[in-house]
C-alpha positions in Angstrom: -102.6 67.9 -47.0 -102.4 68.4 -50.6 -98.7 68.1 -52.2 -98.3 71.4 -54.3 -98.3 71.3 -58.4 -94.1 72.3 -59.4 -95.9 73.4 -62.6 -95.6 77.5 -61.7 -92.2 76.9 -60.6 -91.5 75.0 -63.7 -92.7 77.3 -66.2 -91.3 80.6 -63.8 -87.9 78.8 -64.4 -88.3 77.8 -68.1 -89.4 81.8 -68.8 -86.2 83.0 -67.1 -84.0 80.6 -68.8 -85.7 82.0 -72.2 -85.8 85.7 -71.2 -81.3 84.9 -70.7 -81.2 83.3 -73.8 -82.7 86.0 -75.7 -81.2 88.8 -74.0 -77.7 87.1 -74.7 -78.6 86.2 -78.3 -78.8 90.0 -79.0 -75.1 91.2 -79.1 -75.3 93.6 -81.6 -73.4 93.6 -84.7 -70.0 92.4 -84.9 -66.9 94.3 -84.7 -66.5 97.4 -87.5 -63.8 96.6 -90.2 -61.9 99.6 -88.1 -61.7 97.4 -85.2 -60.0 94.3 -87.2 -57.5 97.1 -89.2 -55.9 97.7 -85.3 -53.0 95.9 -86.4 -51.2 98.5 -89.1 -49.4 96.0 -91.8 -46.8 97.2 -94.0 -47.5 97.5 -97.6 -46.5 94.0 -98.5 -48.3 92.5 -95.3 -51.1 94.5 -96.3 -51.3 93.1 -100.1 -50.8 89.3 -98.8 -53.4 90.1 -96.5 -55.6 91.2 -99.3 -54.6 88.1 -101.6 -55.3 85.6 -98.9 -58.8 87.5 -98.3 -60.0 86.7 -102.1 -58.6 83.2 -101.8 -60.4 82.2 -98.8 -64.3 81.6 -99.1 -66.6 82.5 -96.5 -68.4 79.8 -94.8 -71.4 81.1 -94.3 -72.2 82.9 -97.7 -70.3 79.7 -99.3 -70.0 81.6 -103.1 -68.4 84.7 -101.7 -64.9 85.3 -101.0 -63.8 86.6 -97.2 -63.3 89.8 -98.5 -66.6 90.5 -100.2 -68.8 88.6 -97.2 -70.6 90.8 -94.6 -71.4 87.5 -92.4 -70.2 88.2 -88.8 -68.3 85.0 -89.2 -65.9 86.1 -92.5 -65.3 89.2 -90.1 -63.9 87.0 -87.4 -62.2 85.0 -89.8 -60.5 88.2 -91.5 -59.6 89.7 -88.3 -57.4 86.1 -87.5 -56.1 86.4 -91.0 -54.9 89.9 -89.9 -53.5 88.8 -87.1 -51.5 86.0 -88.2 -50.6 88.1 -91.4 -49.0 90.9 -88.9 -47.2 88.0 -86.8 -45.6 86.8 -90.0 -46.9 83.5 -90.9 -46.5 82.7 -94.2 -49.5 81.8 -96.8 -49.0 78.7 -96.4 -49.3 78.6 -92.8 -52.4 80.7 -92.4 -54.0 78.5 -95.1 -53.2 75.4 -92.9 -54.6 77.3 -90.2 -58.2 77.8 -91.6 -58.2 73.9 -93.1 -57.3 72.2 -89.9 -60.4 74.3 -88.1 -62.6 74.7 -91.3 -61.7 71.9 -94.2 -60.4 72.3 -97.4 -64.0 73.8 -97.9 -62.6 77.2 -96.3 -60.5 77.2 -99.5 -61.6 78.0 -103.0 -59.2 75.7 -104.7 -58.5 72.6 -102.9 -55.8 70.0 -103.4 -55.7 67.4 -105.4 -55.5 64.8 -102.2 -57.3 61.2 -101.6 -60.6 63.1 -100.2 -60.9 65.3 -103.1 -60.3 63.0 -105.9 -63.7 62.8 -106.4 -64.4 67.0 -106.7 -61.6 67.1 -108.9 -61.6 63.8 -111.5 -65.8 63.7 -111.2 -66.8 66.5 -113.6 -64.6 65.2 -116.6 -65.6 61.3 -115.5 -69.3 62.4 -115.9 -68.3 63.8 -119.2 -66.9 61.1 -120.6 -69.8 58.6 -119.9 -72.2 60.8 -120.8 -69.5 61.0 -124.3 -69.7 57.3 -124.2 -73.6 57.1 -124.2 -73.8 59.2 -127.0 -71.2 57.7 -129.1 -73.0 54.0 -128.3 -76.6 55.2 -129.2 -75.2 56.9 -132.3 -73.5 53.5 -133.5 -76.4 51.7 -132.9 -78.8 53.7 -135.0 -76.0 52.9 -137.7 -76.7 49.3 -137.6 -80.3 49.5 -137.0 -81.8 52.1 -139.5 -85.3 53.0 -138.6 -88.3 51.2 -140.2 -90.2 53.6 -142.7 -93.8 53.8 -142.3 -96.0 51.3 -143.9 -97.8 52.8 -147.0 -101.9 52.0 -146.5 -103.0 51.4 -150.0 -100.1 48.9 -150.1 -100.9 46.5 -147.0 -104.4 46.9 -148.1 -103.5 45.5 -151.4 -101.2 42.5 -149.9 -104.2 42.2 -147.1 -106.6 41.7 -150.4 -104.3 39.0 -151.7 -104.2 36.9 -149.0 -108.4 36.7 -148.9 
């Protein structure tokens, strides 16, 4: 008897897994903003709330704040913000929060810690090389003026001489 070839069965499985994957991929869109306002803030809540939204960077979009990102992630993110706004957490706390999950990357202005010493001290240490280059190669053209060019007629005469 021949043995059978698992191939079919393989491939039958493989499709199914696929046709699941796909099916689930498709969600839809993420919640409306109207679902995240649920929680009604006061009027101070609701201007913290707003503060900590243009503080906060999306991390997806990376150059856009929370509150001006449409990435289904930045909604998530501004729905917890909400949340933990309304339960009364400070600023402080909410921000502490995101960069224990996220990094200080979730922020738009990290601190000045061991890790970022680099983001913050790097720009003006690049500067002042590059201030340092410029100053050497300036003093050096000082001490070493630059040759003028041989006249022709001259080195013709002093090659004449020498015949």
């Amino acid at each position: 008897m021949k043995p059978r070839s698992t191939w079919p069965g393989a491939l039958l499985a493989v499709a199914l897994l696929l046709l699941a994957a796909v099916s689930r991929a498709d969600d839809g869109p993420p919640p409306p903003e109207s679902a995240i306002q649920q929680q009604t803030l006061s009027d101070a809540q609701e201007t913290r709330y707003r503060s900590l939204l243009q503080v906060l960077r999306c991390l997806v979009c990376q150059n856009e704040s929370l509150m001006d990102s449409d990435a289904p992630l930045a909604a998530d993110l501004r729905a917890k913000v909400r949340e933990r706004v309304a339960k009364g957490e400070s600023d402080a706390e909410i921000k502490k929060y995101l960069t224990d999950r996220y990094g200080d990357f979730v922020l738009y202005q990290p601190p000045f810690q061991v890790n970022t010493l680099l983001l913050w001290c790097g720009p003006f240490a690049l500067a002042l090389v590059g201030l340092t280059v410029l100053f050497a190669f300036s003093r050096r053209s000082k001490r070493h003026p630059v040759q003028r060019a041989v006249d022709g007629e001259a080195l013709q005469r002093l090659l004449d001489e020498g015949k």
